[in-house]
DOKOLRO-180643 format. One record per atom (N, C-alpha, C): x, y, z; residue in one letter. Coordinates in steps of 0.05 Angstrom, whole numbers, plus 5000, padded with zeros to 4 digits. Example, Ala and Ser with C-alpha at 12.3 -4.5 7.8 and 13.67 -1.06 7.14 Angstrom:
# DOKOLRO-180643
526448865156A
524649105156A
526449345156A
525749555142S
527349795143S
525850015157S
//
This chain:
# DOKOLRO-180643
491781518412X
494481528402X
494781378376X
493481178372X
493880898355X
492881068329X
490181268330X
489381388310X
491381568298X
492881708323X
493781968309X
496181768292X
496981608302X
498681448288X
499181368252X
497281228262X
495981188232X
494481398214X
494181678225X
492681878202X
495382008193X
497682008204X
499182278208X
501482098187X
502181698189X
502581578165X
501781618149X
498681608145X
497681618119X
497881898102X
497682078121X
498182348106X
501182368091X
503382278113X
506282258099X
506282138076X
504781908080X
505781678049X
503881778028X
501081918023X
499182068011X
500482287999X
502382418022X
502782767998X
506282697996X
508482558002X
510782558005X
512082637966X
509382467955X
510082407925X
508782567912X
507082667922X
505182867901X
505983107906X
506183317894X
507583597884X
505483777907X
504683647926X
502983867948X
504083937977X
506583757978X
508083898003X
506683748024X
508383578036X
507983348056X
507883548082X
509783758085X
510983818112X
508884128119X
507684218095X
504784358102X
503084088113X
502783918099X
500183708119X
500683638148X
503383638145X
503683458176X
504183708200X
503183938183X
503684188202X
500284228205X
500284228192X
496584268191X
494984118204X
494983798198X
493683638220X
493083658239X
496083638257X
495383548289X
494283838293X
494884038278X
493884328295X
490884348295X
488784238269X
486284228265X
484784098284X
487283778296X
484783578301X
487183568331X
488083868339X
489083858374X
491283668377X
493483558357X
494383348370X
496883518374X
498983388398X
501183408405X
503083328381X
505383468384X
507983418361X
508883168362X
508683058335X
508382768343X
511382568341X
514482888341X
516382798345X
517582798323X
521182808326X
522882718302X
523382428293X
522282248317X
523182008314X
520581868292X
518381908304X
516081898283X
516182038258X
516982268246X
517782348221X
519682188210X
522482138220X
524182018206X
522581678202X
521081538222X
520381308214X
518081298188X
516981488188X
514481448163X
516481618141X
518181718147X
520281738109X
521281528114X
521181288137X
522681168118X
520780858107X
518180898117X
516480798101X
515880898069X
516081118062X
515681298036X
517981138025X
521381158040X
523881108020X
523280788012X
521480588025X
521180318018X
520580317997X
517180417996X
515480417976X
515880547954X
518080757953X
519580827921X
521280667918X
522780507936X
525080277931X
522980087920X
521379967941X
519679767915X
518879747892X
517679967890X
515980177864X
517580047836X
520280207837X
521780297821X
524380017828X
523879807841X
526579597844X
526879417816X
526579447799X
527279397769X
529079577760X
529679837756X
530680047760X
532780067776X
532180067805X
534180097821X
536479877810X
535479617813X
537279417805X
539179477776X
537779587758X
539679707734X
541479907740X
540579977750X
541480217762X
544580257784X
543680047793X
546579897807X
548279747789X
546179567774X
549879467759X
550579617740X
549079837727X
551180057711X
553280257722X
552180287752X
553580407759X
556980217768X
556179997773X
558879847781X
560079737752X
558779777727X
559479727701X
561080057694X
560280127704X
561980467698X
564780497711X
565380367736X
566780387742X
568280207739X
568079967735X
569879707727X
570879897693X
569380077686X
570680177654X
568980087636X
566779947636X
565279827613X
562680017620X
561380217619X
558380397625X
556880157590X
554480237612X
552980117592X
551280477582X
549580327561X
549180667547X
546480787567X
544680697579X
543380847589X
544280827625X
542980657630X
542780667665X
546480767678X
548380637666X
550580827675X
550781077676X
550381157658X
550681517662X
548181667673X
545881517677X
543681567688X
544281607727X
545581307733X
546681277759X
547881477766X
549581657747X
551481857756X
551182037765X
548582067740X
546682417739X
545782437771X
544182167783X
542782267794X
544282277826X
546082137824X
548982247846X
549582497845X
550682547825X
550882917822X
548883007830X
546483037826X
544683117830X
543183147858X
543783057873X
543882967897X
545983127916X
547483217907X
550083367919X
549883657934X
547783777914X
547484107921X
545883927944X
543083887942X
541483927973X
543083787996X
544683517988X
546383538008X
547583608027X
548983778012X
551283988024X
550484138038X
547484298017X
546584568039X
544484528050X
543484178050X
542484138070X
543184118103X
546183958094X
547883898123X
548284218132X
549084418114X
550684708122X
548184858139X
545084788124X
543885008134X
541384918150X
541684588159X
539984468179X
538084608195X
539784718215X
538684828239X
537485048228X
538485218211X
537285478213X
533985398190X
534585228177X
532385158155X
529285038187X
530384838197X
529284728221X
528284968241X
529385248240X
528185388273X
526885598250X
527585688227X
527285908211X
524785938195X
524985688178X
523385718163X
520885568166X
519985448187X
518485298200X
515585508213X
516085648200X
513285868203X
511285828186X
509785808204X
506085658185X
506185918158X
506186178165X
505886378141X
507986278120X
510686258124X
513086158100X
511785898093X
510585728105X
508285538086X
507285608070X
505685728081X
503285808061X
504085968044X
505486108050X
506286278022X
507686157990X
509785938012X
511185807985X
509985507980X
507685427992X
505785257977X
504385397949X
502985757957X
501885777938X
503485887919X
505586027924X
507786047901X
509085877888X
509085637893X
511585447881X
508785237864X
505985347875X
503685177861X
503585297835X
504085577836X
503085747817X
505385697785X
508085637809X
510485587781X
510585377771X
509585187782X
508584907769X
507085027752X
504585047757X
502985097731X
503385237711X
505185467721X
506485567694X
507285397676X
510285267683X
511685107685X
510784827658X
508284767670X
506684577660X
505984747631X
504984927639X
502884957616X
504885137598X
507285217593X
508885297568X
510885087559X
511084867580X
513184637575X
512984487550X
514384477532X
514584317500X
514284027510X
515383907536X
514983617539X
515583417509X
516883617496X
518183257473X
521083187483X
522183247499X
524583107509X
523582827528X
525082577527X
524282307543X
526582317557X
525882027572X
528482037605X
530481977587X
531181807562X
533081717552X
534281977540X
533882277541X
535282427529X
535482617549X
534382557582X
536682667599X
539582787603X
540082947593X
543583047609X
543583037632X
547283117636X
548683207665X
547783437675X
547883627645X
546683927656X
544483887665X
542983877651X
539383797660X
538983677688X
540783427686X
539483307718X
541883547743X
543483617733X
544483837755X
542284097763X
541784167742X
539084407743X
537484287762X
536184107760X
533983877773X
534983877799X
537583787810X
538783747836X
539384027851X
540284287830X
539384527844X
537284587857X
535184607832X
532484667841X
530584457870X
531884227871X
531684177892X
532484317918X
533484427912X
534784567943X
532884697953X
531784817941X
529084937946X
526984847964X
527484587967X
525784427980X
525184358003X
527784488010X
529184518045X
526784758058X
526484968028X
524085118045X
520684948046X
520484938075X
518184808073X
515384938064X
514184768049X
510784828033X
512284848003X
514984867996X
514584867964X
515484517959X
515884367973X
514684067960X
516883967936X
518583747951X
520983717939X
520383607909X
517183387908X
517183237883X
515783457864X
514983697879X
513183997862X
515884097840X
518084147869X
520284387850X
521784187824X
521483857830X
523483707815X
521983687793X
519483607794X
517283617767X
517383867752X
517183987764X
517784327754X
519684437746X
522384337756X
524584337732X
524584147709X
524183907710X
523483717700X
521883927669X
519783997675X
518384067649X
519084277645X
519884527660X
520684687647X
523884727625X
524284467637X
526684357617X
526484287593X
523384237586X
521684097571X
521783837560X
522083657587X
521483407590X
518383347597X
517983107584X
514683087588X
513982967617X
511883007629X
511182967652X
511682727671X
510982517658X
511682267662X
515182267677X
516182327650X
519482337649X
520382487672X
519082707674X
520382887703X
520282777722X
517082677728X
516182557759X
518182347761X
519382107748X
520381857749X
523182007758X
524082167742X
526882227753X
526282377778X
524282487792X
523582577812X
523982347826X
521782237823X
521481927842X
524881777852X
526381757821X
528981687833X
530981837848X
530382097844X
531282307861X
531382307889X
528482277898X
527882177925X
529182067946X
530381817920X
531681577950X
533981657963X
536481787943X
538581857955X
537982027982X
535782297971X
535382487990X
533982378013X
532182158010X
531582078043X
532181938058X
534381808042X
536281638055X
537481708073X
538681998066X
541282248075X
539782258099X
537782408091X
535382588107X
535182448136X
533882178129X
532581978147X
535081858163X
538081818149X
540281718171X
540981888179X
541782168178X
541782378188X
540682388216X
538182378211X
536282468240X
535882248252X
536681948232X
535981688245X
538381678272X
540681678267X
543481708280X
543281888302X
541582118301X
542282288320X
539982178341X
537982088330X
535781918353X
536481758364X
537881558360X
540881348365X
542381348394X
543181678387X
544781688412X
543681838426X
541681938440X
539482018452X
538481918476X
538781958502X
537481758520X
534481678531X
533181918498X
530581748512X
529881508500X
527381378511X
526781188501X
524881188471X
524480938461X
523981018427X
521680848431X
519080918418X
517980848416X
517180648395X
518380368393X
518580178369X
516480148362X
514680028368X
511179988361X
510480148343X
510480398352X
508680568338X
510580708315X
513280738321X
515380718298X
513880538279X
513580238280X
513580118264X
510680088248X
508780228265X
506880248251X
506080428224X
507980638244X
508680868223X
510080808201X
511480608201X
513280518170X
511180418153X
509880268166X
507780038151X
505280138139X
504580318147X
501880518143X
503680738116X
504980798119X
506081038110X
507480848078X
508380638081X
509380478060X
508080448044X
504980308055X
503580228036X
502080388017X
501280608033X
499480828027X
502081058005X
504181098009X
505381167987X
506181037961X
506480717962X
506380437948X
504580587925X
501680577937X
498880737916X
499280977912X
500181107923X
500081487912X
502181467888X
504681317886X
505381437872X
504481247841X
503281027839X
502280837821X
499781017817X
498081187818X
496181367823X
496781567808X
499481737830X
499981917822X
500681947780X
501781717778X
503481717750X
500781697737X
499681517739X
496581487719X
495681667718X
495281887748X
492982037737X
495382337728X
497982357725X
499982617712X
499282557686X
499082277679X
498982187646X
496482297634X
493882247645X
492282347639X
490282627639X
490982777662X
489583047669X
492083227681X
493883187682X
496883407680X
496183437713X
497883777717X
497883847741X
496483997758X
494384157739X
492484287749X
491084207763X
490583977772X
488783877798X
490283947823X
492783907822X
494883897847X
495284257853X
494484337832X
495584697837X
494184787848X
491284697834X
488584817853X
488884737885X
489884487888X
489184377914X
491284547931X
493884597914X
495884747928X
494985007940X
493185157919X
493085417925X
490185437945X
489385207949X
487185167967X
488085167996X
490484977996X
491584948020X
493085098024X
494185328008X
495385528020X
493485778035X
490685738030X
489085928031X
488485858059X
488385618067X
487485488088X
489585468114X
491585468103X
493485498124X
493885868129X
493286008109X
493686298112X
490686388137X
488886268135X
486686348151X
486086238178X
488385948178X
488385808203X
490285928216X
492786048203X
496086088233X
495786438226X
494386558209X
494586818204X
493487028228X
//
């Protein structure tokens, strides 16, 4: 148990940030190596190891990020991080909404190993498009409202599982033609709102539930899953800066091949 524990962390906090679709891995695993479903309460605890380790990551940021936003509203915005705070509230709103509206049916519907694999290797393929016509001379400091709304649409997308929430946000991101770096970061801050929602959401409903919760291994799962995303995404940024996205597309369209020959 202690293993599946710790592999099924490390896979969450390994792909949660990288553009390859966390919720293909954690479908794939236990089915390869026989394990039992390893629960809603264990999913929501290892996002909320992932939501730490982008809170840590990025807590220079966050902290600006908070007092522009309470500087915006007292009436004084400062010129970047206030209207930055805003964007990415707006932005946050569409998956919200039709996250709450279309839960269940997203949860019983689209949870088919083939709708994986299909929109792993399709949403791999529009990245790379994506990537490889993107002008990338726009920086985060020349972000819009429009832009980061586009960004918070195209998230919605994400609700379908295998196209990979930090895939579709990078991918608006450049096809906006913001440079890579710039997308992923506003990706990365993207994140927190949505797994906050995500993770109290399903945290609350585990809450009132009368079975029992397994704390231990909850907590191992935070701690495994924290640290190990801590590095992916310090990783991840070094190696977008240097060799783009074509490593991640290949691997996408690998793992879509692989899930098409395993549930097919």
């Amino acid at each position: 148990m202690l293993h599946q524990i710790i592999t099924l962390a490390l896979v969450q906090g390994l792909t949660e940030f990288l553009p390859v679709s966390s919720s293909a891995h954690l479908i794939l695993v236990p089915h390869l190596a026989g394990w039992p479903d390893q629960g809603i309460a264990f999913d929501v605890a290892v996002h909320v190891g992932t939501l730490i380790a982008v809170c840590l990551y990025f807590r220079k940021d966050l902290l600006r990020l908070t007092f522009g936003l309470l500087r915006s509203i007292r009436g004084k915005p400062s010129r970047y991080y206030s209207p930055l705070a805003w964007q990415l509230i707006l932005a946050t709103i569409p998956i919200a909404l039709i996250g709450f509206l279309a839960h269940d049916f997203v949860a019983t519907t689209f949870r088919s190993p083939v709708i994986i694999a299909v929109s792993t290797i399709f949403f791999g393929l529009v990245l790379w498009k994506a990537d490889k016509v993107a002008a990338q001379n726009k920086r985060f400091h020349k972000l819009t409202t429009k832009d980061a709304m586009i960004i918070g649409l195209a998230q919605v997308l994400a609700l379908i599982p295998g196209t990979s929430r930090s895939g579709i946000t990078l991918t608006a991101g450049l096809g906006l033609g913001y440079h890579r770096n710039c997308s992923a970061k506003f990706s990365f801050l993207l994140s927190i709102p949505v797994i906050l929602l995500a993770g109290g959401y399903e945290g609350l409903k585990i809450l009132k539930t009368p079975d029992p919760i397994p704390w231990m291994s909850l907590s191992i799962g935070v701690v495994v899953s924290m640290l190990s995303a801590y590095v992916c995404i310090h990783a991840f940024l070094q190696l977008l800066r240097k060799i783009g996205v074509l490593p991640f597309v290949i691997y996408r369209l690998a793992l879509g091949a692989v899930l098409m020959l395993v549930f097919v």
